[in-house]
C-alpha positions in Angstrom: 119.3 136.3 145.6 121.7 138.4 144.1 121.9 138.7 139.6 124.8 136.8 139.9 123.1 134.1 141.9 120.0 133.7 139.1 122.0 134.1 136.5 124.0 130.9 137.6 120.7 129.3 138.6 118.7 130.3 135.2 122.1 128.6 133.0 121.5 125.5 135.3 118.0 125.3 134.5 119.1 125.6 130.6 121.5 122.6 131.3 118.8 120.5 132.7 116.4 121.4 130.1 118.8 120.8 127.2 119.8 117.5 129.2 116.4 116.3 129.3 115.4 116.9 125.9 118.8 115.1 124.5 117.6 112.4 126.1 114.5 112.8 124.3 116.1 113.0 120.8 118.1 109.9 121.5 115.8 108.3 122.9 113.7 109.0 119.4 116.9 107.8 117.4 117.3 104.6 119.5 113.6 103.7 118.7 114.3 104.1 115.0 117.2 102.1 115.3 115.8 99.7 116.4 112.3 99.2 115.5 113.7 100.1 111.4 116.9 98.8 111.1 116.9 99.9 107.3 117.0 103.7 108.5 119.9 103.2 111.1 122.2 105.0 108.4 120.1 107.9 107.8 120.2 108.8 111.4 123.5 108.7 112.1 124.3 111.1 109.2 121.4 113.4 110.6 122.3 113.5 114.4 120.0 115.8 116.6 121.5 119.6 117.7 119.8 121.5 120.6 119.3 125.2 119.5 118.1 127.6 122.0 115.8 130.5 121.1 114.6 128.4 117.4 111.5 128.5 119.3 110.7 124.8 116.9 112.7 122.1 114.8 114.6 122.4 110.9 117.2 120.1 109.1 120.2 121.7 106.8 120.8 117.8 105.8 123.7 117.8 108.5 121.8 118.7 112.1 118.8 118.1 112.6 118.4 121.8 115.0 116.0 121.7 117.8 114.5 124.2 120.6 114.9 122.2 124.2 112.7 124.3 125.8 109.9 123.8 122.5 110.4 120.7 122.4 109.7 119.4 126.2 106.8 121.7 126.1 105.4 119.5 122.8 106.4 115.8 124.7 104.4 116.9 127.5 101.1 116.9 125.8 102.3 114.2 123.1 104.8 111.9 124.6 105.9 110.3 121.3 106.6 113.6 119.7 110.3 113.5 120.2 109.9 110.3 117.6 107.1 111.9 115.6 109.8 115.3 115.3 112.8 112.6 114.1 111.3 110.4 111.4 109.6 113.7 110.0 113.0 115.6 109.7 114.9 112.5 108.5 112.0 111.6 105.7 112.4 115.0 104.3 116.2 114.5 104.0 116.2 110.9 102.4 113.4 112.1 99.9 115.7 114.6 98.6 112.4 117.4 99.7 114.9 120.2 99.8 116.2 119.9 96.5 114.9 122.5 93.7 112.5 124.5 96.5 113.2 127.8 94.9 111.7 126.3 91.6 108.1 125.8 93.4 105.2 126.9 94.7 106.6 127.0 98.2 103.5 127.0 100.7 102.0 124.2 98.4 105.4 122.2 98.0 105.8 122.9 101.8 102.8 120.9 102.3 103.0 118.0 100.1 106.1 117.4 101.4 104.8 117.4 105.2 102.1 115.1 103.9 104.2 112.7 102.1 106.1 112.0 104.9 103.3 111.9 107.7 101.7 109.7 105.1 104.9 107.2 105.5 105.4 107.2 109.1 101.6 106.1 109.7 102.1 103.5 107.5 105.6 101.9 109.0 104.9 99.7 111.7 106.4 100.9 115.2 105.2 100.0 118.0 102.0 101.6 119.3 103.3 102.4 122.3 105.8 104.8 120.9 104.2 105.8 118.1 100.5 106.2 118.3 98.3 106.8 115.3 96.9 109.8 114.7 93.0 109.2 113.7 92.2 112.6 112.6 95.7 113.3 110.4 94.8 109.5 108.7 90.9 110.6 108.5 92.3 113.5 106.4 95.0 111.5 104.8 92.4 109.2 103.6 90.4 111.4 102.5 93.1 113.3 100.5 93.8 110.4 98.4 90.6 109.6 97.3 89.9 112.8 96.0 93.5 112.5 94.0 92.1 109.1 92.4 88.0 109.2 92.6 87.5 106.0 90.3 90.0 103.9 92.4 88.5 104.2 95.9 86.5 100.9 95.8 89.2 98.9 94.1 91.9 100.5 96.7 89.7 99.1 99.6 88.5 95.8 97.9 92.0 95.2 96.1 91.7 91.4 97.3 88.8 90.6 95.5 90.1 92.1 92.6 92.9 90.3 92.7 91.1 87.1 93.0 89.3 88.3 89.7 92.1 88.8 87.8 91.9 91.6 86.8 95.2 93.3 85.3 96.8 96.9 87.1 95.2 99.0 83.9 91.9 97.8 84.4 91.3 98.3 88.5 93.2 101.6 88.4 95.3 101.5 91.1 95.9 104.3 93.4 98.3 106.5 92.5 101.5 106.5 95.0 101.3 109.1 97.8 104.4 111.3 96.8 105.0 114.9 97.6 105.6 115.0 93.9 101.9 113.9 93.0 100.6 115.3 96.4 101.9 118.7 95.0 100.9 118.3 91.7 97.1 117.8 93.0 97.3 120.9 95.2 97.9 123.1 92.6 95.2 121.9 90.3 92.8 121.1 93.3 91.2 124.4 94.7 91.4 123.8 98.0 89.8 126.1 100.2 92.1 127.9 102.5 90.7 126.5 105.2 91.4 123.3 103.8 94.3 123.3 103.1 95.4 125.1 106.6 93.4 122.2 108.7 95.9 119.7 106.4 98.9 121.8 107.5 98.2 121.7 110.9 98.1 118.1 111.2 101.3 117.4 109.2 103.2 120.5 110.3 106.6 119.1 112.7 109.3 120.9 111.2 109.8 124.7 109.9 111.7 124.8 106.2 113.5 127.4 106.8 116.9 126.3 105.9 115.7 125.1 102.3 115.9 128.0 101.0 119.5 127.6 100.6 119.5 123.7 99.2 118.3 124.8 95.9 122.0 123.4 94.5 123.5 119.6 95.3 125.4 120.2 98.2 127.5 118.0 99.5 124.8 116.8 102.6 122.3 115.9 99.8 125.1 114.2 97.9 125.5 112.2 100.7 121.9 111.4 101.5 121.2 110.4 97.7 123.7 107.8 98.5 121.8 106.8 101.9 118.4 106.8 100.2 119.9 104.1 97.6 121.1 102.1 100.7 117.8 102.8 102.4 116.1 101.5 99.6 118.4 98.5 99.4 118.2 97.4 103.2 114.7 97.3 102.5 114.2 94.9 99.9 115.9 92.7 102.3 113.9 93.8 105.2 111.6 91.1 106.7 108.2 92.3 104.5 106.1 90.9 107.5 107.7 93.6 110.1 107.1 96.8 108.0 104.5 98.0 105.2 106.6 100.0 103.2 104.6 101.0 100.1 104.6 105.1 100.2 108.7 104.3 101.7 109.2 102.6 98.7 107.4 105.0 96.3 108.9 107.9 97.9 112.4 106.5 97.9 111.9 105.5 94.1 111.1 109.2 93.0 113.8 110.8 95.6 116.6 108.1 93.9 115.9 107.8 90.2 118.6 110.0 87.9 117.4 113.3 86.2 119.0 114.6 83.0 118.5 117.5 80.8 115.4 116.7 78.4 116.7 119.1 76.3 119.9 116.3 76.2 116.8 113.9 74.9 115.3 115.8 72.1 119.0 116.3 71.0 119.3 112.4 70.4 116.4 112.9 68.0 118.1 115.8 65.9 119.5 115.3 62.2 122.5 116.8 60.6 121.6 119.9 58.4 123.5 122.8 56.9 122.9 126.3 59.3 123.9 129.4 57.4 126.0 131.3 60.1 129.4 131.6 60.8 131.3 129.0 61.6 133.7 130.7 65.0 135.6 127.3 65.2 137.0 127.1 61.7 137.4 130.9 61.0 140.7 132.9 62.3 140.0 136.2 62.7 143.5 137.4 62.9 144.0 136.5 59.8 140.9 138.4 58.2 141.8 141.1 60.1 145.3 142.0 59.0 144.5 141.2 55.0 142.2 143.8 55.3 144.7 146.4 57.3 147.2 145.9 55.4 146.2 145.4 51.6 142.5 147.0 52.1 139.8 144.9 50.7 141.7 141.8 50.7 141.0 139.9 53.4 143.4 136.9 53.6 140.5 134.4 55.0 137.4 134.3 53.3 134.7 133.6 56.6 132.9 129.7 55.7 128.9 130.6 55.7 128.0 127.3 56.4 128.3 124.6 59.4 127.2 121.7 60.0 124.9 121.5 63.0 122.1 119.2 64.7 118.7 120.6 63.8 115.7 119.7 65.0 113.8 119.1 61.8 111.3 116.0 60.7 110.5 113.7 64.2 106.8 112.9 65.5 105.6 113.2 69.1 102.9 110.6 69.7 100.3 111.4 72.7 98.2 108.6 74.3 95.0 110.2 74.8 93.2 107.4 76.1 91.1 106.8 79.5 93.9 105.8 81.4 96.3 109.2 81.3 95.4 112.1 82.6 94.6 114.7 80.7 96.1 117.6 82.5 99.2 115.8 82.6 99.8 115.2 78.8 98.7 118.7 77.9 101.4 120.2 80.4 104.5 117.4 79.1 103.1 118.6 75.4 103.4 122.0 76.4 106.6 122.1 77.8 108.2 119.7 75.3 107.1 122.5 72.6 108.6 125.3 75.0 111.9 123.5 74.7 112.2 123.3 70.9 111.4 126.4 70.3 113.5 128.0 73.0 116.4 125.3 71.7 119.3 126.4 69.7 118.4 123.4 67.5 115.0 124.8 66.2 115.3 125.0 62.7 113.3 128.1 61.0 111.5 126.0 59.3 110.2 122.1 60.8 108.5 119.5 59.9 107.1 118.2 63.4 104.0 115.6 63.5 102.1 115.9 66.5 99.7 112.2 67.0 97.1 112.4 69.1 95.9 108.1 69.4 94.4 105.8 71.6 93.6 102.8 69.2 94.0 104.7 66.6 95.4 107.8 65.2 92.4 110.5 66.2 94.6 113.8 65.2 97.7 114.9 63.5 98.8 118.3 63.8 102.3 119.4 61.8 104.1 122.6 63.0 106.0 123.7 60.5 107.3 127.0 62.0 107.3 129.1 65.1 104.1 130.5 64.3 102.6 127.6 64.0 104.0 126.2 67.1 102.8 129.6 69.0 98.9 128.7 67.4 98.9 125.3 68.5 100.3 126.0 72.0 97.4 128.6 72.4 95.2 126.2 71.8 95.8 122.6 72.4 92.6 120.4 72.5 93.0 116.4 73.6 91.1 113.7 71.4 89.8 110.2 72.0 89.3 108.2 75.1 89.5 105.1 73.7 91.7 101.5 74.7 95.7 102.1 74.0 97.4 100.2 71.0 101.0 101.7 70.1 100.6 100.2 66.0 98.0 102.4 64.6 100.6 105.2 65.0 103.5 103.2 63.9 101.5 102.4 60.8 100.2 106.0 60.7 104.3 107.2 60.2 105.0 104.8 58.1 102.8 105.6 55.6 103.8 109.5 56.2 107.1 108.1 55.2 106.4 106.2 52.0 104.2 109.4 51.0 107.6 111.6 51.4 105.9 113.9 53.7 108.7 113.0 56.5 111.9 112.5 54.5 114.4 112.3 57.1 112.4 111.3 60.1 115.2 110.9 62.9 112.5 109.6 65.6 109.2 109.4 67.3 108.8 110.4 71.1 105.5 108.6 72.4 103.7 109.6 76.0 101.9 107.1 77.7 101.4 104.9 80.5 102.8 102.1 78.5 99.5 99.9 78.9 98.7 98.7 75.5 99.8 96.5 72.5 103.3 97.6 71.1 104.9 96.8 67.6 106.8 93.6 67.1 109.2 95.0 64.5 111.3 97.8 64.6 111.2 100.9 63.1 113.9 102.3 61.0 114.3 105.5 63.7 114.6 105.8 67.1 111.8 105.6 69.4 111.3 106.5 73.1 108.6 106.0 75.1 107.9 108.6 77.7 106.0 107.5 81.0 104.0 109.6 83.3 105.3 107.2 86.4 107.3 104.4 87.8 105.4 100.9 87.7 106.4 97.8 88.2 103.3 96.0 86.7 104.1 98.0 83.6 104.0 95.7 80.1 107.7 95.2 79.2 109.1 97.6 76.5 110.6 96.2 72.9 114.2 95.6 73.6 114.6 98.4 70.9 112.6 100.7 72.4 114.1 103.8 74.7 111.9 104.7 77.5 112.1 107.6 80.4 110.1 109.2 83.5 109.0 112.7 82.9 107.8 114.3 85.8 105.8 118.4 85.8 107.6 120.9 84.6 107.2 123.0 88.1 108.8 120.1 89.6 111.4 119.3 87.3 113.5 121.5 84.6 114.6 117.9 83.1 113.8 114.8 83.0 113.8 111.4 84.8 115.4 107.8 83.4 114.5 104.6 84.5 
């Protein structure tokens, strides 16, 4: 056999390998299709690409790019791969995984995101025949997730009888939902071995996340998939509830849709009007000033104004809930990086008057910053207070009576952290309040209707905010 002759013969065994595996990968989307009609969107926006030489899988949020060669090599030793390799890819598009990944820890992110989304397809109910379950990745899984929430294992496996006891969500604890946001958030303040954490990555690894680097800005693929993940989520309220467990779905489709905004845009809402000595560029023509002084010396013919009005940060009161049911490593990191922003905000006033509550059912520790230095001092060393049951008056009262005592004279408004279980005021105070929440929950005691309230996730994972 001449070159000529295997060269022709090696391209026809490329065609039949590429053929064989496109059957595969539509094959894989048909099943989806089918089996979860709520996801037939999402994969037509993401169809499947053969790639030679990728030696593996990856998604850019428009292909989802694929080896032919790899991938009939992995379907021979796990038929349902092809499936497996599809829902993974898909998941990480429709949670928005790609989005901020220069901002992260990557290897850990990398991870949590692999998890969360293994997590979810183990828990949708396709057929067994094309999608077996894996008993060692849910071993692990299991296992993850009650060392992320110790004190709810029994009530996460007995959640029937304590739902017969009547017991409310606060009291049984329940288990916190399986996101890559709150896997990641774990990893980092876990310890995981190496080991560990490299058998976890073999079990959840499909795709390689190599094209993520580049989705660190809203392009216009993730544009369109934040629009698929609110149909997603949509089509599966409506979705028969009997065919398809959805509860890490819905979780992770709750933290991938909800809208993010600038908390720096937040603590602006809560500045007052004060007079800042500087220049003020809008008013002052320098043309003007200029040729006064050229032409008759020292008379300018504008005098500069040394004072404008500006928001200022100055007299407002965060409130932390430091009782049993918030985590403590999560308060201490939203206090920290709500001090970083003021002080790093153009609004910081030299000199503050900033009340810092640390309550549970009752106001344990108040703390007043009063300049930068202070703010550095208290940053250094911040130290949580009181474990107690959660009742929002005691610190309502609390700021009240700072009021009447003049020690906040122009109070503009009270940021409070919580998880929003306890007793909240009936009348409303004469300042704005927002109440800050460490997660989504539906079971959540409804807010005063003149109460503000928002979802504020790690500063690693976000730079702002979240809104409900």
């Amino acid at each position: 056999m001449t070159k000529t002759d295997q060269k022709q013969a090696l391209t026809g065994q490329q065609q039949q390998i590429r053929a064989l595996a496109g059957e595969l990968m539509q094959l894989a989307a048909d099943t989806i299709v089918v089996n979860l009609r709520f996801l037939d969107i999402a994969v037509f926006a993401l169809p499947a690409r053969p790639k030679e030489g990728l030696l593996g899988a990856s998604t850019d949020g428009k292909y989802l790019y694929y080896d032919p060669l790899w991938l009939l090599l992995e379907c021979r030793e796990r038929p349902a791969f092809a499936l497996r390799l599809y829902l993974h890819s898909l998941l990480h598009c429709i949670f928005f995984h790609s989005y901020g990944y220069d901002k992260l820890d990557r290897k850990l992110w990398d991870l949590a995101a692999d998890l969360a989304v293994e997590n979810t397809i183990l828990e949708l109910s396709l057929p067994a025949a094309t999608l077996p379950s894996d008993p060692q990745l849910l071993s692990e899984i299991g296992e993850l997730g009650r060392a992320m929430n110790p004190e709810s294992e029994e009530v996460y496996h007995h959640s029937v009888l304590w739902n017969q006891m009547g017991m409310s969500r606060r009291e049984k604890k329940k288990k916190l939902p399986f996101t890559a946001e709150n896997i990641y958030r774990y990893l980092k303040d876990s310890g995981l071995s190496r080991e560990k954490l490299g058998v976890l990555k073999e079990l959840s690894f499909r795709d390689e996340h190599i094209s993520w680097e580049v989705l660190t800005q809203v392009t216009p693929s993730l544009e369109a998939f934040k629009k698929i993940a609110e149909r997603v989520k949509a089509d599966l309220k409506s979705f028969s509830k009997d065919k398809v467990k959805s509860g890490s779905l819905s979780f992770n489709l709750t933290e991938a849709t909800r809208e993010k905004y600038d908390y720096r845009q937040i603590l602006q809402s809560f500045a007052t009007f004060a007079e800042d000595m500087t220049v003020s560029d809008e008013e002052f023509d320098y043309i003007y000033y200029t040729y006064g002084l050229s032409t008759y010396g020292n008379m300018p013919l504008v005098e500069p104004l040394e004072y404008r009005e500006a928001k200022k940060i100055r007299d407002f009161v965060i409130a932390i809930d430091t009782s049993a049911s918030c985590r403590n490593g999560l308060v201490e990191r939203f206090l920290k990086q709500t001090l970083t922003v003021l002080k790093n905000s153009e609004s910081f006033f030299t000199r503050v008057n900033i009340h810092i509550l640390q309550c549970d059912d009752r106001v344990r520790r108040d703390d007043v910053i009063t300049d930068e230095q202070t703010l550095d001092a208290y940053m250094k060393d911040v130290k949580m207070e009181g474990l107690g049951s959660t009742d929002f008056r005691p610190a309502f009262e609390y700021v009240q009576k700072l009021v009447d005592e003049r020690k906040l004279e122009n109070i503009k408004g009270l940021i409070y952290f919580t998880d929003g279980y306890g007793t909240y005021p009936e009348i409303m105070p004469p300042y704005k309040t927002l109440f800050v929440f460490m997660d989504e929950d539906d079971h959540r005691p409804r807010l005063p209707v003149w109460a503000m309230s928002v979802v504020i996730g790690d500063e690693e994972e976000n730079e702002g905010s979240e809104t409900e």
